[in-house]
C-alpha positions, 0 to 999 in steps of 0.5 A: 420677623428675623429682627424678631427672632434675632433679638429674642435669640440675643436676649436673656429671659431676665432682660426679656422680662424686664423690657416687658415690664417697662412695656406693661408700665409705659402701656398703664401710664398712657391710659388715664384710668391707670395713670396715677397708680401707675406714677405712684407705684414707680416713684415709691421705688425710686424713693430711696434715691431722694434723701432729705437734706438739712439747709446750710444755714437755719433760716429763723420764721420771720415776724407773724409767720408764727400766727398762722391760722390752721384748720383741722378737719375736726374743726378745730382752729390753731395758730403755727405758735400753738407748736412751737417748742418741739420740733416740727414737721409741716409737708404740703400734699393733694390728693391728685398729686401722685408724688405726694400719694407715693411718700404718704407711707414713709410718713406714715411710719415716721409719724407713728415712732415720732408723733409724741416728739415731734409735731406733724401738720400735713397741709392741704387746700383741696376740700374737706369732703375730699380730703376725708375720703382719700382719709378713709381710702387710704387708711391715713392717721397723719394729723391733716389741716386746711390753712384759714386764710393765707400761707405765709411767704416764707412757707409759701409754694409752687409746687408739691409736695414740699416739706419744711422742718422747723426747730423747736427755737423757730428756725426753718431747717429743712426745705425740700420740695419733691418726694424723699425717703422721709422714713429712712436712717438719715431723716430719723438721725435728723430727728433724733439730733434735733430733739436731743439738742431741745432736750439739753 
């Protein structure tokens, strides 16, 4: 009981509250119902701190990758070469998958200044019923697909989320698997310096 009242003597009301929100926060993650909220909401604060960065070399898609054969939730089928000439944004993503969850909102805002510049396919392989729902939960207006068959070994994956950047000539710009700042200035100047160079 004296450790007690010594440490809270000792302690600032700032440090005091802060140690009981790591507490709160400890205490929602081990509880499964709060679980993955919880991880969401802590990883998109720390989004700022995982910043997109471009491949040293472009890598060109290797013959056929451009066939690729998607799925909307429409229905609708295309093929990867339907949205070659602009550049394009491809991310991986789950429903379950609380990093995923967490860097949806960056997306959202990025798709809505650059969706008529740029194409965005945001892939996942959970089904359709589920994928819709978590759609409507979220309010979510991302452009969403199923791949058909396979996906290529060159824009293949272990882990999610990943994200891949292609140019409007076909070559893998960006590879960044994990969350990222997807909506902040670097990413935007990444954009913005692809689509003038397609537009000269």
């Amino acid at each position: 009981m004296k450790f007690l009242e010594k440490y809270l003597a000792q302690k600032s009301k700032l440090g005091l509250a802060f140690n009981a929100v790591v507490v709160l926060l400890a205490v929602l993650i081990m509880i499964p119902q709060t679980r993955k909220a919880t991880t969401t909401m802590m990883l998109k604060m720390t989004l700022f701190a995982y910043q997109p960065t471009l491949l040293a070399k472009p890598i060109p898609l290797q013959e056929g990758v451009d066939q690729w054969q998607l799925c909307s939730l429409n229905g609708d089928t295309c093929r990867l070469s339907d949205f070659a000439g602009k550049v394009t944004v491809i991310n991986y993503w789950a429903s379950w998958c609380a990093p995923c969850v967490a860097e949806m909102g960056q997306f959202e805002q990025l798709y809505a200044d650059y969706s008529g510049k740029v194409n965005f396919l945001f892939i996942s392989n959970e089904k359709r019923s589920d994928i819709v729902k978590f759609q409507k939960r979220k309010n979510l207006n991302l452009p969403i697909y199923q791949a058909v068959k396979y996906y290529p070994q060159q824009l293949s994956s272990n882990t999610l989320p990943v994200t891949f950047i292609i140019d409007a000539d076909g070559n893998i710009m960006m590879r960044k698997s994990g969350i990222a700042q997807w909506n902040g200035q670097k990413m935007r100047r990444i954009l913005d310096a692809m689509i003038a160079k397609n537009d000269n």
